[in-house]
N, C-alpha and C positions, 0 to 999 in steps of 0.2 A: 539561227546561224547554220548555214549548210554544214554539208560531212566533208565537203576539199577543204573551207577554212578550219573546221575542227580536228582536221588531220592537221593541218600544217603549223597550227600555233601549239599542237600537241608534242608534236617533233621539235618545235621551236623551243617548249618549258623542256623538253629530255635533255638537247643541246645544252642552256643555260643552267642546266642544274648540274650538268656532267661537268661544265666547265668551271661553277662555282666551288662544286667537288673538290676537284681539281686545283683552284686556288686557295682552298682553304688548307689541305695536303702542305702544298708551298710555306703558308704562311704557319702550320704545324712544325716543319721540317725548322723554319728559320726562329721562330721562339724557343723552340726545344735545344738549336745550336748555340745560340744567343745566350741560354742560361746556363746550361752548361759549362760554357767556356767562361764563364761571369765566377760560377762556385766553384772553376778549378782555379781560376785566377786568384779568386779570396783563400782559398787552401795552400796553395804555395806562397802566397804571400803571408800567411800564417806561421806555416814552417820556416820561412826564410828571417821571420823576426825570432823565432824562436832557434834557430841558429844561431843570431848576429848576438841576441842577448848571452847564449853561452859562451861566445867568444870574446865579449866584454866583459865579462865576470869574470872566466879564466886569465883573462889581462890586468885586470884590477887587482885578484886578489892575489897575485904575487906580493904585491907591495902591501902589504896587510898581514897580520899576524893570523897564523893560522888556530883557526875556532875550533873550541874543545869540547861542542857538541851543537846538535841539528839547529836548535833555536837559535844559537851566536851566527852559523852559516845561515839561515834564515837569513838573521837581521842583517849580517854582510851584503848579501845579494841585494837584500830593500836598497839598502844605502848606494852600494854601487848604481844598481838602475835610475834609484832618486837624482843623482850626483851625474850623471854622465851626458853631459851637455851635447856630446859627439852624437850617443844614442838617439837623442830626441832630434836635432837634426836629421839624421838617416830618414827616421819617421816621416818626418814630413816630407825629405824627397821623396817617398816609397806610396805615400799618400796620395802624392798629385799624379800620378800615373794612374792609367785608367776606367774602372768606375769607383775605383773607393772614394769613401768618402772620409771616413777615420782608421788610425790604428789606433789601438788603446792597451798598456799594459798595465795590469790589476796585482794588487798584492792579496794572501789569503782575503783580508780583511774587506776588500773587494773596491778598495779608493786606488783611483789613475794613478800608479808612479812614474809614468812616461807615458807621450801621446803626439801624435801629429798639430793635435788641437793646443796648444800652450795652456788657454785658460781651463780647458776641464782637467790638469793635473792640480792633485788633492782633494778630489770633485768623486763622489759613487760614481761608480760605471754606471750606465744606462743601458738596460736591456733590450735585445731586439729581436723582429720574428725570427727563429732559423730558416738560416739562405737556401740549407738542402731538404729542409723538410716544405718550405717554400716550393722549392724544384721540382718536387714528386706529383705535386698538384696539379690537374690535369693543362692541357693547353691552352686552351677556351681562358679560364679564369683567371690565371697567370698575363695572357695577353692585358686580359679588362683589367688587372691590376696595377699593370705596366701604365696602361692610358687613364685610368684615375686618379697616378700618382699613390699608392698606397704606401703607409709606412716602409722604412729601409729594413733592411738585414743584415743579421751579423753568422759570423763563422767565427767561432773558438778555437785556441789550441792552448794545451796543459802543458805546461813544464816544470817537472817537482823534483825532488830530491829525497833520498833516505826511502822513507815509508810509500810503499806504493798504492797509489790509486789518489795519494796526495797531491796537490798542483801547489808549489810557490807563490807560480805566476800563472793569472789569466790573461792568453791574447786575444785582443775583440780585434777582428778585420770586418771593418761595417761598409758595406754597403749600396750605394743610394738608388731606387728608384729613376728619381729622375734623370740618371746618369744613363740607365738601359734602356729609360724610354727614348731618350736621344738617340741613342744608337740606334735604337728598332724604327725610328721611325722614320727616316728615310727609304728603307728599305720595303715597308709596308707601303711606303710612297710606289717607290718605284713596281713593285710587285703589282697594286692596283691599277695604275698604266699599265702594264704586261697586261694584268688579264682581263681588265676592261675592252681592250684593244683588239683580245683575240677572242672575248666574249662577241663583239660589235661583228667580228669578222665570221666569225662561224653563225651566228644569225644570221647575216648575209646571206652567206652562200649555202646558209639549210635552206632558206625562205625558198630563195631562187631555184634549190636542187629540187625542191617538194615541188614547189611550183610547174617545174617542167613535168615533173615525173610522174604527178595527180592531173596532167589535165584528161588523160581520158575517163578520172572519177567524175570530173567537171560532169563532162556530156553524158556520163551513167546518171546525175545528177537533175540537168537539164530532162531527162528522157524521165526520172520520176517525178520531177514537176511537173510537165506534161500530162501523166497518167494521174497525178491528184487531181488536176484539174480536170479533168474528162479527158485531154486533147492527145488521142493517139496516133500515129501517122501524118502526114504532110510536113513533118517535119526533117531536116537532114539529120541522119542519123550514125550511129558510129560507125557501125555495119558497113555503111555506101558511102564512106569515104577512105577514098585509096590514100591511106598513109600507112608505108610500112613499119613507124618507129610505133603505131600503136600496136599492144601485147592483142595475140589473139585469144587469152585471154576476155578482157575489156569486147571485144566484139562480140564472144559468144553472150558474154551476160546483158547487153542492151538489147541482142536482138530476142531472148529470153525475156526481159523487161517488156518489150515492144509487145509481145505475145501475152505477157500477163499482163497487160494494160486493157488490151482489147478482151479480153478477159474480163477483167475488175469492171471496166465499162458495160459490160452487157450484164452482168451479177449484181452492178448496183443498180441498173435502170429495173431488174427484177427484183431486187428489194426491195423500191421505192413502191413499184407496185403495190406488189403485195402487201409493204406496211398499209399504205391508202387504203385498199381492198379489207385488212382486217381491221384499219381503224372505222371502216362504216359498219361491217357487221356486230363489232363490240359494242360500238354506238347505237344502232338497233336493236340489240340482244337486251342492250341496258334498259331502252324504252321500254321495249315489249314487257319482260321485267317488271319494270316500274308499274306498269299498267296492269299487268296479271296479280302485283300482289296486292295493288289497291282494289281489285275486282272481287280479289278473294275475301278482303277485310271487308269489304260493303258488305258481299255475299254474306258475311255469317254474321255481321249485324243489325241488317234488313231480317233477315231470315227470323233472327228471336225475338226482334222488336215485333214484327207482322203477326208471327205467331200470338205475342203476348196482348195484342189490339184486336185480332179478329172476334174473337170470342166475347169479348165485352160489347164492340159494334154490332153484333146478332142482336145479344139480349136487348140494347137499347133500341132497335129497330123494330124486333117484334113489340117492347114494351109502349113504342110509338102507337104502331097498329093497331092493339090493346085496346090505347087511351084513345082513339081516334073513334075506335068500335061503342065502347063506354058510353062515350059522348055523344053520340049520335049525329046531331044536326049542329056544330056548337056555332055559336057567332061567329063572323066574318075575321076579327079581329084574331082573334085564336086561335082559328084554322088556318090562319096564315102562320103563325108561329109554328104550329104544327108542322105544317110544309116545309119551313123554312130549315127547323130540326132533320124532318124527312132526310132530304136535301142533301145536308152535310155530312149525315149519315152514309148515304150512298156514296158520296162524294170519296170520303175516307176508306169503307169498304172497295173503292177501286182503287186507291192509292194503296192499300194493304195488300191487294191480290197481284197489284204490278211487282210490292216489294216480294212476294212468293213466286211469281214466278220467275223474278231471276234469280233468286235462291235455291231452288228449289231445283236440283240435279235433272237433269233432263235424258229423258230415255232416247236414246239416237239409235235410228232402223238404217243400219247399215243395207244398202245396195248398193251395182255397177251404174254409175251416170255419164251421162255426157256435162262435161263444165261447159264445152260450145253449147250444146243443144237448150242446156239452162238457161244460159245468160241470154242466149239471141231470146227465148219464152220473155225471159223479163222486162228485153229491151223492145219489142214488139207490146207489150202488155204498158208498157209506159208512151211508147209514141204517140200517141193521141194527145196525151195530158200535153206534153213535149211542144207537139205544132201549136197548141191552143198558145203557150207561152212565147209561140217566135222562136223553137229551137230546133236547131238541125241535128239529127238523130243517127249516128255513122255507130255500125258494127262490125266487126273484123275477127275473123278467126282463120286456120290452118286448111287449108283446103286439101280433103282427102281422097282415095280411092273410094272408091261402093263400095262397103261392105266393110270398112276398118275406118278405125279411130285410134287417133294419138293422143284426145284429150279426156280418157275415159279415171276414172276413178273410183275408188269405196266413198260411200258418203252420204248423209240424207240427206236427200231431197228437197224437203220440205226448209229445215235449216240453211239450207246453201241457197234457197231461191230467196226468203226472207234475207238472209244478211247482204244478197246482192241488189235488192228492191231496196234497198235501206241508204245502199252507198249511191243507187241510180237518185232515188226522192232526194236526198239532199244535194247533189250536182244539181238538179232540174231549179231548187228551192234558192241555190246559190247566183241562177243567173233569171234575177227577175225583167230585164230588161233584153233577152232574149240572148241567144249565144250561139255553141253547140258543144253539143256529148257525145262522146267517144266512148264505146265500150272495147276492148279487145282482149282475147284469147289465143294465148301462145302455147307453145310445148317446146322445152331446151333440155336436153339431156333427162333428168327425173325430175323435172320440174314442171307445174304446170302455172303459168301466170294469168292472174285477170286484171287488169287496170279500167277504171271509172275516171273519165279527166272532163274537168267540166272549164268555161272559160269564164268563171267569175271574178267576182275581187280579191279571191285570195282568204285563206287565214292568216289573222293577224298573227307575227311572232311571238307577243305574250299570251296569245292563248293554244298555241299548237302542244304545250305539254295538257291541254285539260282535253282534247276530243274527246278522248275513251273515258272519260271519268264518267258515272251514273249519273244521271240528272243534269247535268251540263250539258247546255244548248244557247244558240244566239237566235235565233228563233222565236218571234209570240207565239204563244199558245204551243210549242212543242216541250213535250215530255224528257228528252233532254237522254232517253234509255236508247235509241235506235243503234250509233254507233257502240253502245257497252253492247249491248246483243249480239252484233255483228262481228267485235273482235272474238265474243266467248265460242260464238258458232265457227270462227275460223281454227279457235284452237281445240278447239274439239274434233278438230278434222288433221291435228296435227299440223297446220299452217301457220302463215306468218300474216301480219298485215304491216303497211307503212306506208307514208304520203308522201309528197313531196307537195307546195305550197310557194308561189313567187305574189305579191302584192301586184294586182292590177292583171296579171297570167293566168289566174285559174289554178286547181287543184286539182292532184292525181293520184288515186287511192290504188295502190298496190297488192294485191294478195295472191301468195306463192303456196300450192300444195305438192307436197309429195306424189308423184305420179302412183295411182293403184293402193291409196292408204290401207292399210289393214289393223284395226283397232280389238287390244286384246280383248 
């Protein structure tokens, strides 16, 4: 959802709730009127019976013998109010007027002796909620009481004689519910039309007002869609259009926008980069890694196993010779056994001295070399082999003044000529069917590179995590150690090595040294 529509249906709930506010206020004011004038109307129709009743008793009881104490005037008054046909008339016209629903007069004893209703006289009164403590209840649940019809109310009034705090008579003025719901409900009518009407209407013209008033957020809008997308300029912009009812405001911030786009645009293209770029060295760093701690692990147990075999293959060898000397001339038959022991003996003592020497820490004679002057030695030293196979033999390095070099370094010699004879034999080995090799030597900032790219069939993708492994080779008859030698002689020189490898393309063996290594 954009930020114009979330403005404007935000303004739109402000509107709708201010205006519900509003009507609920309304319909506050008119409950709270409504009851009011309900519990004054049941109060003076209270006192107005308890009036009428004193003015029937003062009239009756002329004609009656005057009582000669409280209980006889008691029972005069029961009697009069029982007896006065006139009274209970009054009631009931007093009743049909508007929301009552009964009057009821009560003797101590608490039985109707006069009542609007005919038949509940000589009947208990029946109790009901109080109308003003009803009243005090807040608005809200008085309404909902109103609309689910809840029990009616009554309002009392005491009229007693003699002893105070005593009532004769109780007046019940009850009532009805359904009488105030009648009345309120009209009005509740009418009130919901009102503010329906003018809710409908101020949505309107908020929609409409927001509408005109957000279109320049629109096109601030449009302008960072744009910039999510890449797409900065050729677009018409808020800036380069003459309308004077836009705020300059809104101008200054698009054309601000328009500048942090082109911004964002060039900071993400160097992001992207740069992720790329670290995600191949992390992905490098891992291999190398991977391969140096496997290098290590053979290392140290080739080393003890070697160790633990050579000395047993002496004795049995000399113990050979021994028996061979012993024996002097022995049959045919068993000097071939002999031999055959010989043999496998030797056999094994070169496979024990291979595991020693790559174990076996290596003393590196640091001097100043040429990587050109090496590699072109090596690739000249292998050309012959190279034509005999049908392959074309290209070398390439930096061409420089007399007298200076850019691709000098610390390093031995001897190690650096062997791990690059290593990587040249297997390109040559890789294209039996004839090709051509590439040697080249670069120099880029502190960096010196040698690439070996041969155009054979390629390493297979399930086997390019095993080159540098010990004894892994696709090769008959190869020892499987050339490439392990050649990664360990690179990082002894503090370098890197890495390939790259396409099916049916050929392979490109990478190795990058530090420009001038110096080893503590």
């Amino acid at each position: 959802m954009s930020l114009r529509v979330r403005l404007v249906l935000l303004i739109l709930v402000v509107v709708a709730l201010a205006a519900v506010a509003l009507s609920a206020v309304e319909l506050e004011t008119l409950v709270n009127l409504l009851t009011s004038d309900a519990i004054a109307y049941s109060r003076l129709t209270g006192q107005q019976v308890s009036a009428l009743l004193l003015d029937h008793i003062e009239l009756y009881s002329e004609s009656n013998p005057t009582p000669r104490s409280i209980e006889e005037t008691k029972a005069l008054w029961n009697q009069i109010v029982a007896d006065d046909t006139q009274l209970h008339q009054l009631l009931v016209k007093m009743a049909s007027s508007g929301s009552l629903l009964d009057i009821n007069v009560a003797g101590e004893t608490g039985v109707i002796l006069a009542s609007s209703h005919p038949p509940a006289v000589n009947t208990p009164m029946q109790r009901y909620q109080n109308f003003e403590t009803w009243g005090k209840a807040p608005w809200y649940r008085r309404t909902m009481d109103l609309i689910e019809r809840r029990p009616d109310w009554e309002v009392t009034v005491g009229l007693g004689v003699g002893e105070p705090n005593k009532s004769v008579f109780t007046i019940q003025v009850v009532t009805s519910s359904l009488f105030l719901r009648d009345a309120l409900q009209p009005q509740i009518v009418r009130l919901a039309v009102v503010s329906g009407s003018a809710i409908g209407l101020s949505l309107l013209l908020t929609m409409l007002a927001t509408t005109r008033a957000l279109r320049p957020v629109k096109r601030i809008e449009d302008s960072i869609d744009r910039i999510a997308q890449g797409r900065v300029g050729g677009e018409e912009s808020l800036g380069s259009v003459s309308d004077e009812r836009t705020a300059k405001e809104f101008r200054a911030v698009e054309s601000k926008l328009n500048l942090l786009g082109q911004q964002y645009r060039g900071a993400r293209e160097d992001a992207t980069e740069l992720r790329h770029n670290v995600d191949q060295l992390l992905e490098r760093m891992a291999s190398q890694l991977d391969v140096a701690t496997r290098l290590a692990a053979i290392s140290r147990l080739t080393g003890g196993v070697a160790h633990e075999i050579k000395n047993p293959l002496n004795a049995i060898g000399l113990r050979l010779e021994l028996l061979r000397a012993r024996l002097g001339e022995p049959d045919h038959e068993l000097s071939g056994e002999i031999d055959i022991l010989s043999k496998e003996v030797l056999r094994l003592d070169r496979v024990v001295k291979t595991f020693l020497d790559f174990s076996r820490p290596l003393d590196v004679h640091l001097q100043d070399i040429d990587l050109a002057v090496l590699a072109r030695e090596v690739t000249e030293f292998v050309t012959p082999q190279a034509r005999l196979a049908h392959i074309e033999v290209e070398f390439s390095a930096p061409s420089e003044p007399a007298g200076s070099s850019s691709t000098m370094l610390r390093g031995d010699s001897d190690l650096l000529k062997q791990a690059v004879l290593n990587l040249v034999t297997n390109a040559i080995d890789a294209m039996p069917n004839g090709g051509r090799l590439q040697v080249r030597v670069d120099h880029s900032g502190d960096k010196l590179t040698l690439e070996v790219s041969d155009t054979g069939s390629g390493i297979p993708p399930e086997l390019r995590d095993k080159v540098f492994q010990l004894y892994f080779t696709t090769k008959t008859g190869g020892s499987g150690i050339g490439l392990a030698m050649t990664y360990r002689a690179v990082q002894l020189h503090n370098g890197t090595i890495s390939f790259k490898s396409e099916a049916g393309s050929g392979t490109t063996f990478r190795l990058e040294f530090p420009a001038n290594v110096r080893h503590a």
